[in-house]
C-alpha positions, 0 to 999 in steps of 0.5 A: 452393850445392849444397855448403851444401845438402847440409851442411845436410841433413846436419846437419838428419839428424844433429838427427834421429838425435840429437837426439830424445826421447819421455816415459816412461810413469809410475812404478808405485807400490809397491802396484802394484809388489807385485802383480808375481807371476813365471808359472813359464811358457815362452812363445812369440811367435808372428810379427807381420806386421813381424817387428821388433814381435813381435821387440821384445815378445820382448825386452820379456817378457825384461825383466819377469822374469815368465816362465821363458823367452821365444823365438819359437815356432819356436824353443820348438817344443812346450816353449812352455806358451802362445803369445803375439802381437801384437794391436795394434801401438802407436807414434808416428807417424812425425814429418817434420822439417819445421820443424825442417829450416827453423829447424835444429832450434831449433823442434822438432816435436812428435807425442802419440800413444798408446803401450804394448803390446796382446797376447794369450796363447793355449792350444795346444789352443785357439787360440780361447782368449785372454787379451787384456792392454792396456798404454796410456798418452799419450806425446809424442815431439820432435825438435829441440834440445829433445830433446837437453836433455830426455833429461837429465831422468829423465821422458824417454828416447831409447828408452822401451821399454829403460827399466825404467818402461815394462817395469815398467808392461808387468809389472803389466799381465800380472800383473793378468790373470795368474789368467785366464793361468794358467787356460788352463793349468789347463784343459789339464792337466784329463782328458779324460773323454770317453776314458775307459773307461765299461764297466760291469764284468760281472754277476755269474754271466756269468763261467766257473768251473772245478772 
């Protein structure tokens, strides 16, 4: 008895591991598509309370295309043009398997949450200075059977955030806020005039002569 037990807890996991799929976010069109503009920027990502999120926006800021190049702070040290972190962390919640574990996966379990990404872009000089940019948008996640199937349709994906939909929708979102990004740049690169010289040069007839 134990022995079918535990086949069957196997096998419900295997369900679980293999057999899941989420709804890919919708495709840009190609006016939205035209409005990607490539930062010539070096960004740093600074680190998330769960070192694997902001680890994974890394990844994702790759995968735009818009940046020179993407690190971790620690790693970019002072070459990092801005800095960038998580803001809010956007997942679907954790789904527990229970009528798929009775049923064998035949029923599967659904779970719609909202998906994407909410960050901010920050000024060295200033880190009260942000540029927020929210990517969202309703994504539905099975597990079962059903899961299987359904990753054989375009619309669907065992992993959406590797697929070039969602990094796409994540590039625009940056591109529309990429004037505001830009911004802080330019502000930093303005002079400081309070450090410059204000002394009036010296009347005239107040400097020595010689024969």
């Amino acid at each position: 008895m134990k022995c079918l037990v535990y086949t069957l807890l196997a096998f419900v996991m295997i369900i679980a591991s293999g057999c899941g799929s989420t709804r890919l976010p919708p495709r840009i069109t190609e006016a939205d598509r035209a409005r990607i503009t490539p930062l010539d920027l070096t960004v740093g990502v600074e680190r998330y309370q769960y070192p694997a999120h902001s680890k994974a926006l890394q990844k994702n800021l790759r995968q735009t295309k818009l940046f020179t190049n993407v690190d971790s702070v620690y790693n970019l040290s002072l070459n990092a043009d801005l800095y960038v972190e998580v803001e809010e962390h956007l997942y679907e919640p954790a789904i527990i398997p229970c009528i798929s574990f009775f049923t064998l996966g035949i029923i599967p379990n659904t779970v719609t949450a909202e998906a994407g990404e909410v960050i901010s872009f920050i000024s060295k000089k200033d880190p009260t200075r942000k540029v927020r940019v929210e990517y969202r948008y309703e994504s539905k996640s099975v597990l079962g059977w059903a899961g299987l199937f359904l990753n054989l349709s375009p619309n669907w994906s065992i992993n959406q955030k590797a697929d070039k939909r969602y990094v796409d929708g994540l590039a625009l979102a940056i591109s529309k806020k990429s004037e505001a990004i830009l911004q802080l740049i330019e502000e930093e690169k303005r002079p400081n005039h309070g450090l410059e010289s204000t002394s009036a040069p010296p009347a005239a007839g107040t400097l020595e002569t010689h024969p």
